[in-house]
N, CA, C and O of each residue as an XYZ file, in Angstrom:
512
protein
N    -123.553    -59.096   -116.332
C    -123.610    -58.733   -117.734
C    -122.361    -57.952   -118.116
O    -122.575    -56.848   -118.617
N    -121.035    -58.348   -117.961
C    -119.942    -57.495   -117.779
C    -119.233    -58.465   -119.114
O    -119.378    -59.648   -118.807
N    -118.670    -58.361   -120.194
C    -118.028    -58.685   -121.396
C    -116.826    -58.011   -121.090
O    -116.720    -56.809   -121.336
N    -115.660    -58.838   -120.436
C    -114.268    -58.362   -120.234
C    -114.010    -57.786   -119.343
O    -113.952    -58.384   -118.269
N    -113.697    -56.133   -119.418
C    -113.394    -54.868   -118.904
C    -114.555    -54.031   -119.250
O    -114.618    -52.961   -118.644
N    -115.644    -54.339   -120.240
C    -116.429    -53.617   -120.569
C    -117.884    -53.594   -120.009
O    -118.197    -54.772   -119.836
N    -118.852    -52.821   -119.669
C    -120.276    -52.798   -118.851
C    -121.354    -52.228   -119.579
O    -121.402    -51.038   -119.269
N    -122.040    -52.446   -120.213
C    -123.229    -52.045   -120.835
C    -123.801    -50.930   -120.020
O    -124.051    -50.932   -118.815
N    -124.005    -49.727   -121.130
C    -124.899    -48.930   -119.765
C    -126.356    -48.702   -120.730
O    -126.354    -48.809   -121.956
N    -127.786    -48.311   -119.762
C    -128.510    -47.945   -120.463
C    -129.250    -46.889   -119.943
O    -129.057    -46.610   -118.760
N    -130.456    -45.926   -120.901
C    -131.076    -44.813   -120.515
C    -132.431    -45.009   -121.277
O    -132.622    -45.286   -122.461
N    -133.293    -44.791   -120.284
C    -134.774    -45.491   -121.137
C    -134.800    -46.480   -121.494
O    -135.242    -46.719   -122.618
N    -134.341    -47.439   -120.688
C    -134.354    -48.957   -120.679
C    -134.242    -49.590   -121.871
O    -134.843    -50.564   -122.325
N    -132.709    -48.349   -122.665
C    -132.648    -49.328   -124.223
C    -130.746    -49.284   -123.524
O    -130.203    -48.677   -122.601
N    -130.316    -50.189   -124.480
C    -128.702    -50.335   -124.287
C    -128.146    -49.421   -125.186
O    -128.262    -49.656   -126.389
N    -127.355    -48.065   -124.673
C    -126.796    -47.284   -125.189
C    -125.787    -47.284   -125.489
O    -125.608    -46.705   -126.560
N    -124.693    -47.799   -124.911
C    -123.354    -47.970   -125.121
C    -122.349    -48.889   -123.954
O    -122.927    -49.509   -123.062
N    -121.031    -48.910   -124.036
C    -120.303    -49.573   -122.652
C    -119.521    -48.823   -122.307
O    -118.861    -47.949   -122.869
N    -119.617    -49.255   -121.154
C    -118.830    -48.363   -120.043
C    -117.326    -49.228   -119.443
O    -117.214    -50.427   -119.185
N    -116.646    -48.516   -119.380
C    -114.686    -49.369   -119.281
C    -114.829    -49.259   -117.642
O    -114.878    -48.143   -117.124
N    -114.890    -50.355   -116.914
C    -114.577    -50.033   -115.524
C    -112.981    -49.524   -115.319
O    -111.877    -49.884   -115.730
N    -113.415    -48.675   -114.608
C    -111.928    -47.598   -114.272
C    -111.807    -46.691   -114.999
O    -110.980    -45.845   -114.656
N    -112.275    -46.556   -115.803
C    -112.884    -44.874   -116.559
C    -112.252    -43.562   -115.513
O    -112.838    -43.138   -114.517
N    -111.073    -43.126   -115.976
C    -110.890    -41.523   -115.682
C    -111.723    -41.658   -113.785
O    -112.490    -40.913   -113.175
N    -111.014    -43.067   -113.408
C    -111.574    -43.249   -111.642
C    -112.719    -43.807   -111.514
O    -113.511    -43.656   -112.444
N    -113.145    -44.631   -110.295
C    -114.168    -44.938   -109.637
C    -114.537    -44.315   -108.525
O    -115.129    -44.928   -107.636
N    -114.326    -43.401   -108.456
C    -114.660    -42.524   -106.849
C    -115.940    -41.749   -106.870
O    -116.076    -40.866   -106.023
N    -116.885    -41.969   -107.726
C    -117.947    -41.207   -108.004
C    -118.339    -40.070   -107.647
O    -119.476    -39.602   -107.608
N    -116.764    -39.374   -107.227
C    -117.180    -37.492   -107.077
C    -117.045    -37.001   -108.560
O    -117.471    -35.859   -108.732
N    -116.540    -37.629   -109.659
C    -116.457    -36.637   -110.930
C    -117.739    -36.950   -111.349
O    -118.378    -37.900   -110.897
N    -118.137    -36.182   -112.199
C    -119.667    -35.954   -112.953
C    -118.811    -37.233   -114.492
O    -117.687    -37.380   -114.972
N    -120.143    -37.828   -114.695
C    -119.977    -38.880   -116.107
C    -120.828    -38.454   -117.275
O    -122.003    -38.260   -117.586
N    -119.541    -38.409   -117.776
C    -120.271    -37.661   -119.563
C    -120.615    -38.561   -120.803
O    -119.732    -39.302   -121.235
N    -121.324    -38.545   -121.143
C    -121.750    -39.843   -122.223
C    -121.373    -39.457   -123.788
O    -122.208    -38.678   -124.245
N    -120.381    -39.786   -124.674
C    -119.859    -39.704   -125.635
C    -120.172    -40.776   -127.170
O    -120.060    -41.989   -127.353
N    -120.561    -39.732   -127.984
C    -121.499    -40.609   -129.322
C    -120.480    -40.781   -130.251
O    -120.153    -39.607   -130.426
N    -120.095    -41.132   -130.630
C    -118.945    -41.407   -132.140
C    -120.092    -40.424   -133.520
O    -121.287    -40.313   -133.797
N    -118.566    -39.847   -134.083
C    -119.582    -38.833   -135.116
C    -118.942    -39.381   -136.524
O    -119.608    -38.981   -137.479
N    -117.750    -40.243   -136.922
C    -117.869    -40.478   -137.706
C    -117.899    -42.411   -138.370
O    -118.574    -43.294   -137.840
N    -117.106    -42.580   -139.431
C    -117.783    -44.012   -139.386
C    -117.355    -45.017   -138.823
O    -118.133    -45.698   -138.155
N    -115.692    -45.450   -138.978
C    -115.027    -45.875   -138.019
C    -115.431    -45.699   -136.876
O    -115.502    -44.536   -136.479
N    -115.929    -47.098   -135.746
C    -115.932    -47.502   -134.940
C    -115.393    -48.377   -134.369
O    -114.714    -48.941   -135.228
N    -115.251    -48.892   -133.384
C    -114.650    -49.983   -132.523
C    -116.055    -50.393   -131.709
O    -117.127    -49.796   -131.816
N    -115.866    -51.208   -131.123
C    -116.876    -51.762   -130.075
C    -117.213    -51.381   -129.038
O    -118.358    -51.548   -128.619
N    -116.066    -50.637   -128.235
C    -116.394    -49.578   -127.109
C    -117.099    -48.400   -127.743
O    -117.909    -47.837   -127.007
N    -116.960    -47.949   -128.886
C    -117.729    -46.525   -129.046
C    -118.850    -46.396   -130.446
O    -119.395    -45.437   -130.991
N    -118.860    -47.781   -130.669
C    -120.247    -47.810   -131.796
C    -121.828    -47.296   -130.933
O    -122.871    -47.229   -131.584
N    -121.813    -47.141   -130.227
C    -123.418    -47.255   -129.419
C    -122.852    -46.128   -128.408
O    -123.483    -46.438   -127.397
N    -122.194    -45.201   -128.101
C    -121.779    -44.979   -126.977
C    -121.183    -45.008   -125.628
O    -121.094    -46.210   -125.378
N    -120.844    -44.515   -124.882
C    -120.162    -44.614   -123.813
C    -119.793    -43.668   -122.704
O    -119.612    -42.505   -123.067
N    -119.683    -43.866   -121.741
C    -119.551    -42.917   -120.268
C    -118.403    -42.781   -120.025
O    -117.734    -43.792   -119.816
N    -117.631    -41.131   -119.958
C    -116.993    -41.678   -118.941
C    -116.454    -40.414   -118.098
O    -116.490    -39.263   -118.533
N    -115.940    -40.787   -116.811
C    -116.010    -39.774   -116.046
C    -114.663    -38.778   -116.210
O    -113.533    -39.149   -116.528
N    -114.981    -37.788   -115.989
C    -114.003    -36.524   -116.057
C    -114.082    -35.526   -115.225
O    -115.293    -35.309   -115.171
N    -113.440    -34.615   -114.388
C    -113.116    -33.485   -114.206
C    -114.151    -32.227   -114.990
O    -113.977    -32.035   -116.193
N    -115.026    -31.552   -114.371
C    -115.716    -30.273   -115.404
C    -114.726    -29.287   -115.800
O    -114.907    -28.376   -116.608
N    -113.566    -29.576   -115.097
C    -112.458    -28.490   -115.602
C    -111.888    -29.559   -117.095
O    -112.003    -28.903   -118.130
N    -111.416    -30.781   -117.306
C    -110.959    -31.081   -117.824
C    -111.569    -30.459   -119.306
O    -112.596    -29.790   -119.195
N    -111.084    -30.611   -120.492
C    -111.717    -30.544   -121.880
C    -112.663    -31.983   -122.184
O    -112.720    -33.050   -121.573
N    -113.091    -31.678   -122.934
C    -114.358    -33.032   -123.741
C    -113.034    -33.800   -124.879
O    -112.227    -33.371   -125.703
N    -113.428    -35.151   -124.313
C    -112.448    -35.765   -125.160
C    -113.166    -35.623   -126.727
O    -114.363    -35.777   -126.973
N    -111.906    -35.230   -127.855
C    -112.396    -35.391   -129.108
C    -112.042    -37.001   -130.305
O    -112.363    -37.135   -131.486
N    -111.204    -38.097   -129.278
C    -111.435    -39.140   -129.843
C    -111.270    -40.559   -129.063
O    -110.305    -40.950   -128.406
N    -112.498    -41.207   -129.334
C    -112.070    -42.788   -128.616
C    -110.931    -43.339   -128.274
O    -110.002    -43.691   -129.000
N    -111.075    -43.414   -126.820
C    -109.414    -43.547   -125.789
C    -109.322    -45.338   -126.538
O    -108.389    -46.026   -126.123
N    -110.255    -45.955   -127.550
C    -109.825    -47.426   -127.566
C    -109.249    -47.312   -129.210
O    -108.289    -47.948   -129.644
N    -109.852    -46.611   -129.772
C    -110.167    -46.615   -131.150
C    -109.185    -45.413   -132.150
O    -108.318    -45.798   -132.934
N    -109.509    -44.015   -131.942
C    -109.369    -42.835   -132.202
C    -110.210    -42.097   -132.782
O    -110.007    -40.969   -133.231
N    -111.178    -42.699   -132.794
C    -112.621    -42.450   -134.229
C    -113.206    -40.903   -133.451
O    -113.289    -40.584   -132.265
N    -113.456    -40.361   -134.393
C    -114.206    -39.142   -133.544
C    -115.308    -39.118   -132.874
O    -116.262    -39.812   -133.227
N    -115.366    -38.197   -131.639
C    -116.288    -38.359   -131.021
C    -116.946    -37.041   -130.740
O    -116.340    -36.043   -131.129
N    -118.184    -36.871   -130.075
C    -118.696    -35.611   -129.303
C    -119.279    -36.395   -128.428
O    -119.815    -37.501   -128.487
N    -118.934    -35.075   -127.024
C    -119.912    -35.299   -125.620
C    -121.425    -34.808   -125.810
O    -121.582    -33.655   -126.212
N    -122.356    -35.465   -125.594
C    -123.574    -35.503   -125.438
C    -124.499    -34.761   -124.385
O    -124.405    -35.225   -123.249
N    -125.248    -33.852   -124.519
C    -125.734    -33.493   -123.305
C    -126.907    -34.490   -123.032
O    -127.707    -34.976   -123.831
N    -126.775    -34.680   -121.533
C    -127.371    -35.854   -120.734
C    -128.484    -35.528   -119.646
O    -129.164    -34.558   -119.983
N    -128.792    -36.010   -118.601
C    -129.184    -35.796   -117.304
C    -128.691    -35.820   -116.428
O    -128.630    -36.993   -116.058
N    -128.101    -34.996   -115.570
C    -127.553    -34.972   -114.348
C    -127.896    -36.025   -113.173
O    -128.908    -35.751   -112.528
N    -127.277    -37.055   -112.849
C    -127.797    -37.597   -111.693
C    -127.642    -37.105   -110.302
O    -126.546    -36.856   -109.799
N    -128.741    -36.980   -109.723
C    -128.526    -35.781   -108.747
C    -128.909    -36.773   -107.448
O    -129.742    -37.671   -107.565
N    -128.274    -36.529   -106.329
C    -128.430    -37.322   -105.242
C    -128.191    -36.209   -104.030
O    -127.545    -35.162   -104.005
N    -129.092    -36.977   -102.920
C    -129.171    -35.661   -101.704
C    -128.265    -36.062   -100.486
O    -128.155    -37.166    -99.951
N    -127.755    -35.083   -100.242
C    -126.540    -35.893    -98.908
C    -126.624    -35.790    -97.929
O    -125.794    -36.222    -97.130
N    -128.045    -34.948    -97.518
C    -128.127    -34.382    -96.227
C    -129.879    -34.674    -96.036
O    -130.693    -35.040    -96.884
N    -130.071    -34.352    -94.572
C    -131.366    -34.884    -94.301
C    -132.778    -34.281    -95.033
O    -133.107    -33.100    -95.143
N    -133.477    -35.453    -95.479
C    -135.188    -34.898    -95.761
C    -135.263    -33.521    -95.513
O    -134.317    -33.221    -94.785
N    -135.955    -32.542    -95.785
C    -136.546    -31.766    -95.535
C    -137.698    -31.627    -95.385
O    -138.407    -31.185    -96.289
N    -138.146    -31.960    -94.250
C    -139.698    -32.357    -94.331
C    -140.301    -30.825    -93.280
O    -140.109    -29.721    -93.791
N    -140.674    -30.858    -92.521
C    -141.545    -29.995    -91.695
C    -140.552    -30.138    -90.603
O    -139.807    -29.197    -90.327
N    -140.497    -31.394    -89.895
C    -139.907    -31.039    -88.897
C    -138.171    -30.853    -88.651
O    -137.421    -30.710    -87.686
N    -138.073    -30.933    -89.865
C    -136.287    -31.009    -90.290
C    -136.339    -29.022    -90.407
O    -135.691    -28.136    -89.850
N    -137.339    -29.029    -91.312
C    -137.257    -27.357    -91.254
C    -137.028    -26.673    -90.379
O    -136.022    -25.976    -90.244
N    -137.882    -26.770    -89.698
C    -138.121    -25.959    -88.168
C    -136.808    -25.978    -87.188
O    -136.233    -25.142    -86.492
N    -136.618    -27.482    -87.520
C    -135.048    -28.096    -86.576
C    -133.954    -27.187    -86.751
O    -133.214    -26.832    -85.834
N    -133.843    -26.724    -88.240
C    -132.644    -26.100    -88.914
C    -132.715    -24.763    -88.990
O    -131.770    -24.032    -89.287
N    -134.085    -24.332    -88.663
C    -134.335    -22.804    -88.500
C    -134.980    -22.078    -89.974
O    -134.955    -20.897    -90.319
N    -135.496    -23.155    -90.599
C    -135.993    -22.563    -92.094
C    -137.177    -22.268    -91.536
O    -137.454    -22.602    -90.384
N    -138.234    -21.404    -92.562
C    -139.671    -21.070    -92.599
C    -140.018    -21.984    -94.251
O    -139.389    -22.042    -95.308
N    -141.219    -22.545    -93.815
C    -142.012    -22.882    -94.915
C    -143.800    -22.088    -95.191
O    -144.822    -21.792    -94.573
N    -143.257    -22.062    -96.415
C    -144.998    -21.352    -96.157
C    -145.379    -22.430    -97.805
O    -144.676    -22.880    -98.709
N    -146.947    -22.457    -97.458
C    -147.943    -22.980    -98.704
C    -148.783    -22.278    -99.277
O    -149.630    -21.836    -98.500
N    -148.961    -21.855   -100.795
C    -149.530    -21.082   -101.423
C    -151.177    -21.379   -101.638
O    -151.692    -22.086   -102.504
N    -151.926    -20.501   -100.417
C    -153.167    -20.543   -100.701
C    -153.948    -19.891   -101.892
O    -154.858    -20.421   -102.529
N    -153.565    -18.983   -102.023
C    -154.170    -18.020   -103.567
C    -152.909    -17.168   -103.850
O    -151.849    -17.129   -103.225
N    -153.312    -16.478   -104.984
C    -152.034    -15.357   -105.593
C    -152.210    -14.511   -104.397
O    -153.179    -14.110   -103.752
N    -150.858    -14.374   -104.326
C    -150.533    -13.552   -103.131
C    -150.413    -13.965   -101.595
O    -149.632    -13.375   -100.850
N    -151.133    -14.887   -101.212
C    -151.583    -15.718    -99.912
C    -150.648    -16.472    -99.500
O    -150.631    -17.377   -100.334
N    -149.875    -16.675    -98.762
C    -149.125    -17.897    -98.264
C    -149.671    -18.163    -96.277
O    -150.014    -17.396    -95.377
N    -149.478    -19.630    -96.397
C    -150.172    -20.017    -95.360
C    -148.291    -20.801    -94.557
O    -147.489    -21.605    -95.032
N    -148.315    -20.008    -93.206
C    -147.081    -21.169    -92.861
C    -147.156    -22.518    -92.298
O    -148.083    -22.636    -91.497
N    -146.453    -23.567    -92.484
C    -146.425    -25.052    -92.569
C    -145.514    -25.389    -91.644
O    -145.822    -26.331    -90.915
N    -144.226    -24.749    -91.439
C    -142.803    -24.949    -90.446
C    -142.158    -23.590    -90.125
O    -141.878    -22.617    -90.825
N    -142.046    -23.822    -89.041
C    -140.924    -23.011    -88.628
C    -141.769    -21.733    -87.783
O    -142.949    -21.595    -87.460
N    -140.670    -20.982    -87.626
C    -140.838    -19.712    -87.045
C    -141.130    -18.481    -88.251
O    -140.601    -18.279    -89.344
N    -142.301    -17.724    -87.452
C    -142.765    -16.662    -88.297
C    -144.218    -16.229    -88.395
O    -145.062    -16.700    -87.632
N    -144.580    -15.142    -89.532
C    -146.084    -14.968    -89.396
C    -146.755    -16.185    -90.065
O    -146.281    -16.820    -91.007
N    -148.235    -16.477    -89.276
C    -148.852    -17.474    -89.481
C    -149.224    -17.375    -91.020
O    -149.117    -18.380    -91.724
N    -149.639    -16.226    -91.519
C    -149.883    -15.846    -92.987
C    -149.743    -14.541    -93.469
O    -150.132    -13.480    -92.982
N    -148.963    -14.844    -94.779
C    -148.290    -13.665    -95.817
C    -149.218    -13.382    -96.253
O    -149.742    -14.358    -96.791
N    -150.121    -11.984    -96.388
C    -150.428    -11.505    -97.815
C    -150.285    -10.548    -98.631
O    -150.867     -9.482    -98.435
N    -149.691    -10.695    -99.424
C    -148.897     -9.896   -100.513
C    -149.639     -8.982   -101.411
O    -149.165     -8.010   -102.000
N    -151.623     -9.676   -101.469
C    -152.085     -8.861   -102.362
C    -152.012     -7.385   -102.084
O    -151.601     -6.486   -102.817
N    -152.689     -7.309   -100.392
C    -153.014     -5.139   -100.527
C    -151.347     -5.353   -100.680
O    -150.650     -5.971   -101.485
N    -150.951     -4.171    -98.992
C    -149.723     -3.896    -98.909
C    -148.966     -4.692    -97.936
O    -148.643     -4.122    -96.894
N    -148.713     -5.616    -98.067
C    -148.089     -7.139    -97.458
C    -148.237     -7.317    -96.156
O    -147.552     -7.378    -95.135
N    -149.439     -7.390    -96.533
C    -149.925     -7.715    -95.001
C    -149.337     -8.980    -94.404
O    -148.957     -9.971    -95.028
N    -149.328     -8.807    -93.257
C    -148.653    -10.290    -92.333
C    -149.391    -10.517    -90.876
O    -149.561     -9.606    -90.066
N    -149.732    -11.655    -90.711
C    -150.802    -11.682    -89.315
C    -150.401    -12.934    -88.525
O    -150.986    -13.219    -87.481
């Protein structure tokens, strides 16, 4: 579904705008900012929106790199991805964390790791 140089992107499974392959890099360490056109003049890259990646140091572009039409950056959702292993129970313990599970206010019950079997915080923090 690629029209040229250009890529449709979408959010809530509606079509928001296109995306320019090679956008400010393909190396997917910069964070991608999604940019709305604010006035009427448009072009086709920035009638519906568009992504594109930048530097958090850089500034927010204020006009369409195709067009010049004005624009603002949009606040979005962070896509967040994990780079390192599960944390499950036995990853905890592996790495030297404590997990505990909240039985009542105050109560914690431990799940992983090293430590007291149970916190309680209600009297004066008790630990057993």
């Amino acid at each position: 579904m690629r029209a040229g140089n250009f890529i449709p992107f979408s959010a809530g499974g509606q079509t928001m705008g296109l995306w320019r392959a090679g956008d400010c890099g393909d190396n997917g360490r910069m964070p991608t900012y999604v940019y709305q056109p604010t006035g009427d003049d448009q072009c086709r890259y920035c009638m519906n929106g568009f992504e594109w990646r930048q530097k958090i140091s850089a500034p927010a572009l204020e006009r369409c790199p195709e067009c010049g039409s004005a624009i603002r950056r949009v606040i979005s959702a962070p896509a967040l991805t994990s780079s390192g292993p599960a944390m499950d129970e036995k990853n905890i313990d592996k790495h030297g964390f404590t997990q505990y599970r909240k039985l009542e206010k105050g109560v914690y019950e431990k799940t992983a790791g090293k430590g007291p079997a149970i916190i309680d915080g209600r009297e004066t923090g008790t630990k057993r």
